[in-house]
Backbone as CSV, one residue per row, in Angstrom:
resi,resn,N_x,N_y,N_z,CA_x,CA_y,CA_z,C_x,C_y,C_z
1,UNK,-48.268,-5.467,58.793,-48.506,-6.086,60.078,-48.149,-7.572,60.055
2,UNK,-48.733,-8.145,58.679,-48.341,-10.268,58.685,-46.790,-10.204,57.810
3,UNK,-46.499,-8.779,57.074,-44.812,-9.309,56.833,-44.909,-9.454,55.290
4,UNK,-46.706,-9.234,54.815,-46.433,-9.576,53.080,-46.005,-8.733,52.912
5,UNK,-45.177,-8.869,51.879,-45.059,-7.316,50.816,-45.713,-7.513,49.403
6,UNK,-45.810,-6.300,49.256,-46.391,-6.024,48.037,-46.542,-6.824,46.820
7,UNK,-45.243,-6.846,46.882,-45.094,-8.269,45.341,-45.961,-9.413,45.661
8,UNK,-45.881,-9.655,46.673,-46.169,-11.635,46.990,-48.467,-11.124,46.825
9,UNK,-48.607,-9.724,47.708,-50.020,-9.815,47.462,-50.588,-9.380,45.911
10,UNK,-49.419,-8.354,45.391,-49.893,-8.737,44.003,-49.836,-10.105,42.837
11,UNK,-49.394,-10.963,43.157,-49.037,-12.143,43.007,-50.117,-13.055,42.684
12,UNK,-50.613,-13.074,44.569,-51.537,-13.882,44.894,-53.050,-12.761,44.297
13,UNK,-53.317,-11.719,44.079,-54.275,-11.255,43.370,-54.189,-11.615,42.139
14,UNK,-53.149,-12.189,41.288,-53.571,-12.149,39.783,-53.870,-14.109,39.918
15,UNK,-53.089,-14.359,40.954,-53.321,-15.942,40.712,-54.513,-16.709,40.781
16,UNK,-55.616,-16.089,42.029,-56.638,-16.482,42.020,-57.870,-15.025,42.523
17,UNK,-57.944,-14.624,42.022,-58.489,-13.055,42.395,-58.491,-12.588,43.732
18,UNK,-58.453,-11.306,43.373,-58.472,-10.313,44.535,-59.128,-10.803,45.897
19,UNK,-60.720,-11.160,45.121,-61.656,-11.845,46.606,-60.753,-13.074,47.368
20,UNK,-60.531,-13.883,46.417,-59.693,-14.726,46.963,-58.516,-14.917,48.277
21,UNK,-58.283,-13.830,47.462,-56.679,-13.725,47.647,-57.005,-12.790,49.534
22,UNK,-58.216,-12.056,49.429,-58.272,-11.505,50.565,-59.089,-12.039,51.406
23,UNK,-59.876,-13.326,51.097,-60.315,-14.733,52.328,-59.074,-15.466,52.865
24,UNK,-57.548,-15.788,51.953,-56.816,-16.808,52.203,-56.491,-15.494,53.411
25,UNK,-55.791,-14.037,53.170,-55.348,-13.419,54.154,-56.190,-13.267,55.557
26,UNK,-57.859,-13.290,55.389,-57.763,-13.607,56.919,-57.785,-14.539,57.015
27,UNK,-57.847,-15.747,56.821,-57.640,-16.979,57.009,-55.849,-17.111,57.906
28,UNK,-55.069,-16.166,56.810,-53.698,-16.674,57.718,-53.825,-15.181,58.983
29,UNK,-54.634,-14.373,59.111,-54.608,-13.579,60.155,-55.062,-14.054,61.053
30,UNK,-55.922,-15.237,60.723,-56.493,-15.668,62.284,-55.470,-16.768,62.904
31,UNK,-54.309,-17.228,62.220,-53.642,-18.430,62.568,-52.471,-17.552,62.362
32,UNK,-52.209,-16.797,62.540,-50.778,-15.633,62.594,-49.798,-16.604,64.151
33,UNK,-50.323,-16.530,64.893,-49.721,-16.744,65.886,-48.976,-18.021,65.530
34,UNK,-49.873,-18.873,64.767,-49.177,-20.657,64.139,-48.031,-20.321,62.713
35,UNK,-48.506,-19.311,62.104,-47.421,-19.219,60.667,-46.497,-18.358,61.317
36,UNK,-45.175,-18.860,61.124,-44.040,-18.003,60.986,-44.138,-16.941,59.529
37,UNK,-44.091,-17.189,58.626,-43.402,-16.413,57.876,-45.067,-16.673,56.774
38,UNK,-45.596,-14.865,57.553,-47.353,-15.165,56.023,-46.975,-14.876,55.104
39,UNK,-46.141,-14.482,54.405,-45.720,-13.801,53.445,-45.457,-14.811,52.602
40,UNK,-44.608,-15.980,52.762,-44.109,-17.064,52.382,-45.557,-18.058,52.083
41,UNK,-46.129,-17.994,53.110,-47.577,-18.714,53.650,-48.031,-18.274,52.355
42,UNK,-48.977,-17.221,52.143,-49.674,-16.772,51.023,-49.149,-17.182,49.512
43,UNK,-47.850,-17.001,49.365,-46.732,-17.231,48.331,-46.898,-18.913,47.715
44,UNK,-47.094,-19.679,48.745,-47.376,-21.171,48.256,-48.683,-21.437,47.950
């Protein structure tokens, strides 16, 4: 639906854990409309 793929959320799960990693995603789900590209978003 935000455009991650797989790689970038397994990524961001080993970088700062899973919990983590799935507060930053709603965090960019609620500002979807402001990020172009979440995938990229999450990735930095």
């Amino acid at each position: 639906m935000l455009g991650i793929s797989p790689s970038a959320w397994c990524e961001a799960c080993k970088t700062v854990e899973e919990q983590h990693a799935a507060i930053t995603l709603a965090a960019i789900y609620q500002r979807a409309d402001q990020i172009n590209n979440a995938g990229g978003y999450l990735h930095s």
